[in-house]
C-alpha positions, 0 to 999 in steps of 0.5 A: 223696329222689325218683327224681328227686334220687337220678338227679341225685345218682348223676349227679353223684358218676359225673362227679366221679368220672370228673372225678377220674380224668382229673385222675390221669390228667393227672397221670401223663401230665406226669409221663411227659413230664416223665421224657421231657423230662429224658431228651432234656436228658440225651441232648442234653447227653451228645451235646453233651460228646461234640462237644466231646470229638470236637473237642478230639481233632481239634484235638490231632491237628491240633497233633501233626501240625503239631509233628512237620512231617509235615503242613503247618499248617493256619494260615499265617503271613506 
């Protein structure tokens, strides 16, 4: 094998080398951004049930008070 050869050879098994780990490399960047991806779907899922939890509790007080006449409803009637 000539210098020549053996430069080229070495050169190619380096790029596919470092092509090899930047493939990893991309590899554990998605699977990170996929990790952080599924923990914002969690947190906005969780902060959405809160929402609706918060409101539902509105609601019931809202009903409560109109039940026991301490406060006028909120909805009139004709």
């Amino acid at each position: 094998m000539t210098d020549q050869n053996r430069t080229n050879q070495e050169k190619n098994e380096a790029v596919q080398a470092n092509a090899g780990h930047a493939e990893e490399e991309g590899k554990k960047d998605k699977a990170r951004l996929d990790a952080e991806a599924a923990r914002a779907d969690e947190k906005a899922k969780q902060k959405d049930a809160l929402t609706k939890k918060a409101e539902s509790r509105e609601l019931d007080r809202e009903l409560d008070d109109s039940m026991d006449g301490s406060d006028p409803p909120s909805i009139t009637q004709p």
